[in-house]
C-alpha positions in Angstrom: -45.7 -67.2 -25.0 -44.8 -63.6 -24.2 -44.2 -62.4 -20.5 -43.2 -58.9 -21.3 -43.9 -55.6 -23.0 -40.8 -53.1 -24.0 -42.0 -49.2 -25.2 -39.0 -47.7 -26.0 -38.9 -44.1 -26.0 -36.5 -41.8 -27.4 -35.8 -38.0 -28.3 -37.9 -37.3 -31.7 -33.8 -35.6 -33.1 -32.5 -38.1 -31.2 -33.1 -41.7 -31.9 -30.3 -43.2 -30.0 -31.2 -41.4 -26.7 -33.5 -44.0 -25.8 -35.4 -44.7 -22.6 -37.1 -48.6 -22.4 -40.1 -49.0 -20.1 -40.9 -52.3 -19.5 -44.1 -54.3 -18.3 -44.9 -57.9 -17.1 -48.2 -58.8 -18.8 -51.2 -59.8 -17.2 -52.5 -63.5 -17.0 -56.2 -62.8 -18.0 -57.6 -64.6 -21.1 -57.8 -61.3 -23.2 -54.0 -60.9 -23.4 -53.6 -63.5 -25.9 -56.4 -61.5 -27.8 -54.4 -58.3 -28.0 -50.8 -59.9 -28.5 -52.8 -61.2 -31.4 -53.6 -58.1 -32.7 -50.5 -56.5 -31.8 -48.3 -59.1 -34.0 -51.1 -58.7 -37.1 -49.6 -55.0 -36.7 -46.3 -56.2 -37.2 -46.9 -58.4 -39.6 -48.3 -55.7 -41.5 -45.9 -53.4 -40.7 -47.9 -50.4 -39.7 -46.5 -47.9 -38.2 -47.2 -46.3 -35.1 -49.4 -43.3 -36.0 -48.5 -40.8 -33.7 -45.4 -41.5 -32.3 -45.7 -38.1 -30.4 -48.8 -39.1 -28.3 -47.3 -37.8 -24.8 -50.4 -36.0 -22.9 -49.2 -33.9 -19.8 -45.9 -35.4 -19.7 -43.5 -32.8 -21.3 -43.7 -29.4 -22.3 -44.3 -30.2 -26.0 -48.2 -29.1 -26.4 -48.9 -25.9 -25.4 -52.7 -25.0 -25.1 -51.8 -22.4 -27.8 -49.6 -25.6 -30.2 -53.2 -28.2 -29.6 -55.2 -25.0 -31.1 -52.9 -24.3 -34.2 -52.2 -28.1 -34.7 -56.0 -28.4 -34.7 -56.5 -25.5 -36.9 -53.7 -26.4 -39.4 -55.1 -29.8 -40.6 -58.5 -28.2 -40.7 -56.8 -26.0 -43.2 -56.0 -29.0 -44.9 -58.8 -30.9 -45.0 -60.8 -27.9 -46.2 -58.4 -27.3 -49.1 -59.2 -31.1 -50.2 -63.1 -30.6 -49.3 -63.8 -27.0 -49.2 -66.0 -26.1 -46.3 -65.8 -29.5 -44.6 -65.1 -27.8 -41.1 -67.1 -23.7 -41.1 -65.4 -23.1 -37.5 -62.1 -22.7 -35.8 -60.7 -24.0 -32.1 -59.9 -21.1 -30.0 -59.3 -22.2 -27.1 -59.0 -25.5 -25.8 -61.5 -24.6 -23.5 -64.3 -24.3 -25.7 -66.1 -27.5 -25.5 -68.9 -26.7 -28.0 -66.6 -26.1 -30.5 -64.4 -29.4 -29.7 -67.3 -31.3 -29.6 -68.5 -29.7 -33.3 -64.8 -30.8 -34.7 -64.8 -34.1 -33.3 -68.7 -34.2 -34.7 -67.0 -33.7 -38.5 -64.5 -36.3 -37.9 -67.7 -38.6 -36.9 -69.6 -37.8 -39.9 -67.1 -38.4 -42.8 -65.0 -41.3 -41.2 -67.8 -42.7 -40.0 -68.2 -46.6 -38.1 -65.2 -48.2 -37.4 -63.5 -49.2 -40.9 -66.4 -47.6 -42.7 -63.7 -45.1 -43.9 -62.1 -48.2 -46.4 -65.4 -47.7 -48.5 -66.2 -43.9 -48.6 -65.6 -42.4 -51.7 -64.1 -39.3 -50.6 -61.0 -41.1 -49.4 -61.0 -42.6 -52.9 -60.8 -39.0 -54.7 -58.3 -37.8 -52.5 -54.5 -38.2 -50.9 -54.1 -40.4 -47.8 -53.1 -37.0 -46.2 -57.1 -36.3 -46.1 -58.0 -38.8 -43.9 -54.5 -38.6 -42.0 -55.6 -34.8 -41.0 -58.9 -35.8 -40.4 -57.4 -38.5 -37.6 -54.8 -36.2 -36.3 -57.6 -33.9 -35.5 -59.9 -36.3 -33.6 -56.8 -37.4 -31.9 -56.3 -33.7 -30.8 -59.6 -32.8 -29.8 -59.1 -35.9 -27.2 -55.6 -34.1 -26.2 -57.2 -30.6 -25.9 -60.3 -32.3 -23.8 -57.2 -33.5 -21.5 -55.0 -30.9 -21.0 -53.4 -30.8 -18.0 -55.0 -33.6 -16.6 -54.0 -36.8 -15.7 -50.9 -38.0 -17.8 -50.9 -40.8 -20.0 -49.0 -42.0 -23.5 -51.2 -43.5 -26.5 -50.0 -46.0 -28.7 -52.2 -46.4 -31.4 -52.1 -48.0 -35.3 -54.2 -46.6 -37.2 -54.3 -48.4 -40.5 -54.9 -51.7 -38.6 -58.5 -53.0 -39.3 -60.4 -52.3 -35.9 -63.1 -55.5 -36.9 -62.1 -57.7 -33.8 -65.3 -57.3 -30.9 -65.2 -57.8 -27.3 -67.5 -60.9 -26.0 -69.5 -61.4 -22.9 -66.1 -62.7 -21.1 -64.0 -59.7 -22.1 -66.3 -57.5 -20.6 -66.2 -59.3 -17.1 -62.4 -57.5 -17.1 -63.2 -53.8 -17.8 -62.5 -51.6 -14.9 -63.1 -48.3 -14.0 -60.2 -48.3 -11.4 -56.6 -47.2 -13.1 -53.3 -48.4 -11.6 -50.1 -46.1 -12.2 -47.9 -47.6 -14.8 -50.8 -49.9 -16.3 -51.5 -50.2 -20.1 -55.2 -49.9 -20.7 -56.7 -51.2 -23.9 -58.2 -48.2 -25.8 -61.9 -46.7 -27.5 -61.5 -48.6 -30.9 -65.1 -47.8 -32.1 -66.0 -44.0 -33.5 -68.3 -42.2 -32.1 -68.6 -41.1 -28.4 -69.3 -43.9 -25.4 -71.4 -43.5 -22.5 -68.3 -42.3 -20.3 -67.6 -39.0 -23.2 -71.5 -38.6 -23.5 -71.8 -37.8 -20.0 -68.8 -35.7 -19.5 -68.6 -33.6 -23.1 -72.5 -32.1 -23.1 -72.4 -32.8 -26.5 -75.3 -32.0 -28.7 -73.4 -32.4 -31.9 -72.4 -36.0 -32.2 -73.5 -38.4 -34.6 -74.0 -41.9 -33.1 -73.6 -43.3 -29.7 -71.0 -46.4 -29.9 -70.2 -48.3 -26.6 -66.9 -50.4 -26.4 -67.2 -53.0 -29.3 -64.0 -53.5 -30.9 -60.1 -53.7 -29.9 -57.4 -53.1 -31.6 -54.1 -53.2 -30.7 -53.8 -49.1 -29.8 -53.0 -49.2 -25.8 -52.8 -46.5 -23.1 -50.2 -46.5 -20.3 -51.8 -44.3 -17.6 -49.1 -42.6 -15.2 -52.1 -42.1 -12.6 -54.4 -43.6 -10.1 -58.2 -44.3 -10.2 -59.0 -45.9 -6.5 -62.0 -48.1 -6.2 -64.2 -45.4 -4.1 -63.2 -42.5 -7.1 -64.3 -45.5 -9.8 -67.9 -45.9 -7.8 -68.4 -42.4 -7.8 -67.4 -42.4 -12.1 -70.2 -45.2 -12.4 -72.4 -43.5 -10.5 -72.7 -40.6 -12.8 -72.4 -43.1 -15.6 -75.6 -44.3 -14.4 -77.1 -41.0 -13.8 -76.6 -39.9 -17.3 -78.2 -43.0 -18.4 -81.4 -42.6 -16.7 -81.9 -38.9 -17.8 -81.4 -40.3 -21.4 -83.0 -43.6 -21.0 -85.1 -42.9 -23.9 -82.7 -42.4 -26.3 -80.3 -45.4 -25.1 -83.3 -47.6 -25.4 -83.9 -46.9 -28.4 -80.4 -47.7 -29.7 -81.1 -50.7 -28.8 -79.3 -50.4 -25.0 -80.8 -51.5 -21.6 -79.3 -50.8 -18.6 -77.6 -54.3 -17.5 -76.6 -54.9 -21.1 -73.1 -55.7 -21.3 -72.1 -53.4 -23.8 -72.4 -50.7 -22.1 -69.5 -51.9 -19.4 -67.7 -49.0 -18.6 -63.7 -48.0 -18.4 -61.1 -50.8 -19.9 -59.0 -54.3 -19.7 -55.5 -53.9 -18.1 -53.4 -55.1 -19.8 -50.0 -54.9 -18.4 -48.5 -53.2 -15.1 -44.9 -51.1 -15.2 -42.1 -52.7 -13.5 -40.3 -49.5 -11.7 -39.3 -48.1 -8.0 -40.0 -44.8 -7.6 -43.0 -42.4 -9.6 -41.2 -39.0 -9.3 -37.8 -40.0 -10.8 -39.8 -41.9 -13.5 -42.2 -39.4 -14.6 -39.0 -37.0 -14.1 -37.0 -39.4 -16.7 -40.0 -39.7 -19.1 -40.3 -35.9 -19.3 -37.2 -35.8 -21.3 -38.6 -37.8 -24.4 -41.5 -37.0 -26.6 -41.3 -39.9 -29.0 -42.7 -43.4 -29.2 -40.0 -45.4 -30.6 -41.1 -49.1 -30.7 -42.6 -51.6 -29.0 -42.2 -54.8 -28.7 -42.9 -58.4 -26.5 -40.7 -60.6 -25.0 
């Protein structure tokens, strides 16, 4: 039914300087799941939730803006629930403490839509639980500074109740193509790809890849097969020093849920990757998107 996807960017004081990227969908049987998804959005009318979700593609974010963005909404969430965070982010660098934020978020959120039910969200503004997202979100951007770049389209009042099956997983890859759109992590909580990377003895739950939504990633980088080996590998390795603990969540090795990485969803039509990421640089927000 649809062939393309248009994300339109623009200047966040400027919506009629606009920059359209545009990408021919793939042909695998998951598309139709997402489009799915993505039209419930618009049926809804949700909004794009952070419309500003460039990662090391423009000057926007400073390491010292990701601390004070992070800090600020901790402010705020503490004036709603005094004491809900007891620590500051310093520096982006400090894992521990990113890891102990992003613990917080786990624990009063908590799984997937759980959120809909809690009564804390009931006794206070929408703005609570907004902060709270913001900051997970940002704990992600500070964990990626000046790394590889990559825009997030995400919605986050849409339900995230839609899981993967045994075929979807056949298409997750490790491997990332420049210009593709990746699905993204619906679930909350950390998979086996953060666990291995973060060192985090704070989290709350393991959560593999179980739901979609229609939040996407365009990633302006490659992943080559050998580099995507070499991520499994350690995947693997972290597994089998933990294989207690995955076991007893009720995960063997081989089981499908714990397929690594994502589905592609769509590849950028474009010529050259200098003059692009050069032409991207000059917007910061996430106007639209739409299929054609």
């Amino acid at each position: 039914m649809f062939r393309f996807i248009i994300v339109r960017l623009s200047q966040k004081d400027n919506h009629r300087a606009t920059f359209d990227l545009r990408f021919k969908l793939e042909s695998n049987q998951f598309v139709h799941k997402w489009t799915e998804r993505y039209l419930a959005a618009q049926q809804r009318q949700d909004v794009i939730s952070e419309p500003w979700a460039f990662y090391n593609l423009n000057n926007d974010w400073s390491e010292q803006t990701i601390v004070d963005f992070i800090n600020h909404h901790i402010d705020v969430c503490n004036s709603y629930v005094p004491e809900m965070f007891d620590r500051k982010l310093t520096s982006v660098q400090d894992q521990d403490t990113l890891n102990y934020i992003h613990s917080v978020f786990e624990q009063h959120h908590g799984q997937i839509d759980d959120w809909l039910t809690n009564i804390i969200f009931e006794k206070h503004p929408k703005q609570l639980r907004e902060s709270l997202s913001h900051i997970n979100q940002t704990v992600h951007r500070a964990e990626s500074h000046s790394r590889n770049p990559y825009i997030r389209v995400v919605y986050f009042d849409l339900p995230k109740d839609y899981s993967f099956d045994a075929e979807d997983y056949k298409l997750f890859t490790d491997c990332v193509d420049f210009g593709g759109i990746y699905t993204l992590y619906a679930d909350v909580g950390k998979n086996l790809e953060s666990l291995s990377k973060d060192n985090d003895c704070h989290h709350h739950d393991f959560v593999p890849n179980l739901h979609y939504s229609a939040d996407f990633a365009i990633r302006f980088f490659d992943v080559s097969e050998q580099e995507a080996k070499t991520k499994k590998q350690s995947y693997k390795k972290f597994y089998d020093e933990h294989r207690d603990y995955f076991e007893h969540k009720g995960y063997n090795w081989g089981d499908p849920r714990l397929t690594t990485g994502a589905i592609k969803l769509a590849q950028l039509i474009y010529t050259d990757k200098e003059k692009l990421l050069q032409k991207i640089s000059e917007y910061n927000n996430i106007q639209s998107v739409f299929l054609i």
